[in-house]
C-alpha positions in Angstrom: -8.7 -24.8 -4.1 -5.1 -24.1 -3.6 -3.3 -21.5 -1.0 -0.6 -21.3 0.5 -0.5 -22.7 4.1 1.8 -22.0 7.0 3.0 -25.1 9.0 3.7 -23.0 12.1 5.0 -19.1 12.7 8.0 -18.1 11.4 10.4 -17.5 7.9 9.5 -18.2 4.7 9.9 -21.7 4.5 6.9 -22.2 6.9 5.0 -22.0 3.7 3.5 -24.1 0.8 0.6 -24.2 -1.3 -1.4 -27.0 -0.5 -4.9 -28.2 -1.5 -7.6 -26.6 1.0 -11.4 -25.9 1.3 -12.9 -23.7 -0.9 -14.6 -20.6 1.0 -18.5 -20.5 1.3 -20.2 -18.8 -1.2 -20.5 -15.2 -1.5 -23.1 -13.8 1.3 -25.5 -11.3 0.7 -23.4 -8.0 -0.9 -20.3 -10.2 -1.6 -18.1 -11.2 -4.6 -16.2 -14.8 -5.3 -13.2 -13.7 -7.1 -11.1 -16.8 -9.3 -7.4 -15.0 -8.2 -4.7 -14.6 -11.2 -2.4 -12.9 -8.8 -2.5 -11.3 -5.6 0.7 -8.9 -4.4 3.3 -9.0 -1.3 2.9 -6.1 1.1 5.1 -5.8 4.2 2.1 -6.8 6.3 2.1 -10.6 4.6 6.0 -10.9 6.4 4.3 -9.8 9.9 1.4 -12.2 9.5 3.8 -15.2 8.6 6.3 -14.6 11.7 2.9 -14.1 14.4 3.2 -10.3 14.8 0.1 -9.2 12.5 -3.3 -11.0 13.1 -5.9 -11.1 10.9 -9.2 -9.1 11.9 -12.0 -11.3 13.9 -13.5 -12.8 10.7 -11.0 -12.2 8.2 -9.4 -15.3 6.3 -6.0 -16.8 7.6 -4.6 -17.1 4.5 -2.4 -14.1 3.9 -2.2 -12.1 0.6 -4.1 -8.4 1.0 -5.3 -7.3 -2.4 -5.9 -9.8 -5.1 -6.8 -9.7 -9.2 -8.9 -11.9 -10.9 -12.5 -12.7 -12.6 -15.2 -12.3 -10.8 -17.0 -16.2 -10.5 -20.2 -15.6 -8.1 -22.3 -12.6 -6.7 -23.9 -13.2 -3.7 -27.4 -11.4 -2.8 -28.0 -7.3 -3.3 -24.7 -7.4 -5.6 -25.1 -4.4 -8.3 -22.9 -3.1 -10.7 -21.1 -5.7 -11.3 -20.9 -9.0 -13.5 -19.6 -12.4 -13.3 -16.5 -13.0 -15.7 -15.6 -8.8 -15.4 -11.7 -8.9 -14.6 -11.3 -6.7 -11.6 -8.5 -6.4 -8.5 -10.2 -5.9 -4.9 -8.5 -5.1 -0.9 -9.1 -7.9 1.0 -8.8 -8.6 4.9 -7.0 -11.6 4.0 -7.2 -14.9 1.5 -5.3 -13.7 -1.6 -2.3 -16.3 -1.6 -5.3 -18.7 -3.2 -6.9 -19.1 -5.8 -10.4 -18.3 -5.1 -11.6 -15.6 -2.3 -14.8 -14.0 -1.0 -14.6 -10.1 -0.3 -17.5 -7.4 0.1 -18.4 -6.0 -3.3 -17.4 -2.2 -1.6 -13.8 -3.3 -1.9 -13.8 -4.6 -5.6 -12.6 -2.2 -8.5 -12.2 -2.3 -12.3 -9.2 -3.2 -13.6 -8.2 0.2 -15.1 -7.5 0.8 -19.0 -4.0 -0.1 -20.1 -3.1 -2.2 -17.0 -3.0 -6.0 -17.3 -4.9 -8.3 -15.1 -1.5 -9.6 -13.1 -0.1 -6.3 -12.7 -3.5 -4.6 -11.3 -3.0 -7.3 -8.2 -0.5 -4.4 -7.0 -3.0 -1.8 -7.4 -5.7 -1.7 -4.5 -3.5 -1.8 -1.3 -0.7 1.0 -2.0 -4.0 3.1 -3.9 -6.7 2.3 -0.9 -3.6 3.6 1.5 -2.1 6.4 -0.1 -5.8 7.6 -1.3 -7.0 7.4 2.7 -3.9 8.4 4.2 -2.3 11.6 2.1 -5.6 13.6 0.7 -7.9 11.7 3.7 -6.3 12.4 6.7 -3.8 14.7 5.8 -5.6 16.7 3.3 -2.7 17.4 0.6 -3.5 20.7 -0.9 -2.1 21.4 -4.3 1.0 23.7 -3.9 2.0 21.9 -0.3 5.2 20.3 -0.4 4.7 16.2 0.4 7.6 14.1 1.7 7.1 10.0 1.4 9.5 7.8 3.0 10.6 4.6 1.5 9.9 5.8 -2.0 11.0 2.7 -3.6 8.3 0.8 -2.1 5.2 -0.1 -3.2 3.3 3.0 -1.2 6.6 5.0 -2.1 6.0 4.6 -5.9 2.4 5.0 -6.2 2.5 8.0 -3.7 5.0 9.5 -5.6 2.9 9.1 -8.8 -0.6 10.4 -7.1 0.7 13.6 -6.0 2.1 14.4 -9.1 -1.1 13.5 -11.0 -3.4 14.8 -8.5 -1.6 17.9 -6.7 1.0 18.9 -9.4 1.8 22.3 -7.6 2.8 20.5 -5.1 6.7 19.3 -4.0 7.3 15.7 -3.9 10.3 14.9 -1.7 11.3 11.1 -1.1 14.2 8.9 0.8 15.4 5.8 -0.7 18.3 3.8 0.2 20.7 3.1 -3.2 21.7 4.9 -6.2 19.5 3.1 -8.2 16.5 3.9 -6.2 17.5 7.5 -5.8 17.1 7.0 -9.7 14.1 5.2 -10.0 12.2 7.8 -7.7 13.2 10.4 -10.1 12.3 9.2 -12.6 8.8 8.8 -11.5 8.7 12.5 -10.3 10.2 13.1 -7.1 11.5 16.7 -7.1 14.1 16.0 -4.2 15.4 12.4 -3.4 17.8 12.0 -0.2 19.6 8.9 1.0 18.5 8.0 4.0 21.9 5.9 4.6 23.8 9.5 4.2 22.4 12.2 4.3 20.1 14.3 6.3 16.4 14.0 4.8 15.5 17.1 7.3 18.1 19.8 6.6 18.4 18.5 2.6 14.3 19.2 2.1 14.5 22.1 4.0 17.1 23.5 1.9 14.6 22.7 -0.8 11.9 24.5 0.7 13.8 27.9 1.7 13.4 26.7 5.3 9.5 25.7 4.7 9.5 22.1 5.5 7.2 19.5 4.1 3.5 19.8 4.7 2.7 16.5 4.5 4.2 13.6 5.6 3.8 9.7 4.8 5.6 7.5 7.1 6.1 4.1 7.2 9.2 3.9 9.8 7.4 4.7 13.0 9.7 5.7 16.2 13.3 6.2 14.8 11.9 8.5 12.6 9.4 10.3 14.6 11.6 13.2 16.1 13.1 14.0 12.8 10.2 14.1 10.9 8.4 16.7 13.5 11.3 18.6 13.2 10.8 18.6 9.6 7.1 19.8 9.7 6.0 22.6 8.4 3.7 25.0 10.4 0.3 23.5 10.1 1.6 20.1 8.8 0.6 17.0 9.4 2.3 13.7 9.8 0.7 10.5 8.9 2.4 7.2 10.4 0.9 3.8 8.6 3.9 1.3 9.5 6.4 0.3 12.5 9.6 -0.4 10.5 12.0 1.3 12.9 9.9 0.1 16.3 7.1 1.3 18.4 8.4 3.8 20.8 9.7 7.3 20.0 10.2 10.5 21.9 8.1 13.1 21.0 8.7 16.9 21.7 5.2 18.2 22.5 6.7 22.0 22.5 7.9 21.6 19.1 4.2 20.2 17.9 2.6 22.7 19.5 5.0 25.7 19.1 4.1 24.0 14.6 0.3 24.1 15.3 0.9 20.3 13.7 -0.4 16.9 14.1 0.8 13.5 14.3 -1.6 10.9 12.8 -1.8 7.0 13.0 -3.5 4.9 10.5 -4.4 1.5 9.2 -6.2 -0.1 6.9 -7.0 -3.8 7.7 -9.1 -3.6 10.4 -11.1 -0.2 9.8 -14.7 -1.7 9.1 -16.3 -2.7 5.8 -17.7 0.7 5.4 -14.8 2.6 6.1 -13.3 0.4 3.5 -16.2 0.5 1.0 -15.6 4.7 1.4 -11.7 4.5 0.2 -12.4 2.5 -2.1 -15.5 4.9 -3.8 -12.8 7.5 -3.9 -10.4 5.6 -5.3 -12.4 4.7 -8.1 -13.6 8.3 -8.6 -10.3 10.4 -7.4 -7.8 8.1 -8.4 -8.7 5.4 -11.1 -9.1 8.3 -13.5 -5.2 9.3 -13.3 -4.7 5.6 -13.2 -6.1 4.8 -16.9 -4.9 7.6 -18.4 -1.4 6.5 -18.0 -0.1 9.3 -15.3 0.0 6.9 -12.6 0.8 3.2 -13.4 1.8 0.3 -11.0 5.5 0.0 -11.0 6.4 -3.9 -10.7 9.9 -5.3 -9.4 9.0 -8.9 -10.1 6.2 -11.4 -10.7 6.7 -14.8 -9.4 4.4 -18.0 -9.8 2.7 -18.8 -5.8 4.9 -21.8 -5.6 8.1 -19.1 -5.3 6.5 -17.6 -2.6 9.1 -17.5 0.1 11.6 -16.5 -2.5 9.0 -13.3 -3.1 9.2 -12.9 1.2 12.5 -12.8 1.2 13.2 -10.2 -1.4 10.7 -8.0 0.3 12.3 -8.6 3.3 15.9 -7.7 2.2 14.5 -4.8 0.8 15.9 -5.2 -3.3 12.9 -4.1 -4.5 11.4 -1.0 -6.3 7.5 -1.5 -6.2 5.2 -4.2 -5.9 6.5 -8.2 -6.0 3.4 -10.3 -7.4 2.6 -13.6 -7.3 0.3 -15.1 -10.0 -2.2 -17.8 -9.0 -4.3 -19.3 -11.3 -3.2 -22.9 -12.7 
């Protein structure tokens, strides 16, 4: 099969797609999946410069979610068919064109969204699903505050609450005019620039002093003060990436004095199980809103796998406004 290789740790030329071994045949409750396009997330960059490992097991090709056509079921496999076109989270292997993932992390390709585009699906759904009305528990009529909004998890998270909690208050950062646009448009109530202005007093304005209930993160310590100053009483913030480093400050008297929490969470390495779970209510919380048309995957770009360091490095500079796919099949 082809994938795209690495030659050593480091920028995007490291990589080409080169000829490799196909994977073993699907085990007992797995899937062999032909790829037609798998989808750039943040993590892929990490992976490629040595910061981001795959889990004991997992492939060591990158690429985290994948679409395609399902080509083999391995043993106990029910409820689904060889040829059905479907998208799937994956520990790793999607920059290829074949791949082997546990049948609890495959989905349907929902109504009205093509094949490619539906690569861009599982990843920003599995996490926003797990992270916002999982851990958090986003109740209709809370006010919700993504950061990033342009992003892949931005955009979709933006969409979910609004389909799935639309009492609620969606508040977002972004970093250009055009993004402050873009976020609007797909139903942000309050967009702030995070190059100038100040997301905490701007959304508490907004909130007559309230302050956001819920809070998706993807920044880490820079951000980690501010948004516990933002916090509602009772919220709870939910921290899924390390953008602006590792190590924050935080004021325990503030937390406590807010009754709030502060949450970490991942999705890579939580067991198949864990995965299968998300995925479940994804299909039955999420894939509804999905087909209908009130969400939909918002796509910057789609690029054949041989462009794939271009695709790195307009993730990395941060131009885009959703999901950058790469198609696969020949």
């Amino acid at each position: 099969m082809l994938a795209v290789t690495m030659s050593a740790f480091g920028g995007p030329e490291v990589m080409s797609v080169a000829t490799v071994a196909d994977p073993p045949p699907p085990g007992p409750g797995e899937v062999a999946i032909e790829v037609a396009a798998t989808a750039v997330n943040r993590a892929d960059l990490l992976q490629r410069q040595g910061f981001y490992s795959p889990p004991p097991g997992a492939s060591e090709i990158l690429g985290l979610e994948c679409s395609g056509r399902i080509a083999a079921l391995g043993p106990g496999v029910a409820g689904l068919e060889a040829g059905a076109e479907v998208c799937a989270l994956l520990s790793g292997g999607g920059y290829a064109t074949r791949v082997v993932v546990p049948a609890g992390q495959v989905l349907p390709v929902p109504a009205g969204v093509g094949l490619v585009e539906a690569a861009g699906l599982p990843e920003v759904a599995a996490t926003v699903y797990s992270t916002v009305f999982g851990i958090a528990g986003l109740r209709d009529g809370e006010t919700f505050c993504v950061h990033g909004g342009a992003s892949g998890i931005g955009t979709f998270a933006i969409q979910a609450v609004r389909a799935l909690r639309p009492e609620s208050l969606v508040a977002t950062t972004a970093g250009s005019p055009a993004k402050l646009a873009r976020v609007r448009e797909l139903g942000a109530h309050v967009a702030v620039s995070y190059r100038d202005e100040d997301f905490v007093e701007i959304i508490r304005a907004a909130t007559d002093g309230h302050g956001a209930d819920v809070i998706l993160d993807n920044m880490g310590a820079v951000y980690l003060a501010r948004n516990v100053e933002l916090l509602a009483t009772g919220g709870r913030l939910v921290v899924i990436g390390m953008q602006g480093g590792v190590k924050g400050e935080l004021n325990l008297s503030v937390l406590l004095g807010k009754r709030a929490a502060v949450h970490a969470a991942s999705l890579r390495a939580r067991p198949d199980t864990e995965k299968a779970a998300i995925i479940a209510g994804v299909r039955a919380e999420v894939w509804p809103a999905v087909g209908s048309g009130a969400i939909r995957p918002v796509i910057d770009r789609i690029l054949p796998i041989t462009e794939v360091a271009q695709a790195h490095r307009h993730v990395a500079d941060l131009g885009h406004v959703g999901k950058v796919i790469l198609t696969v099949a020949t």
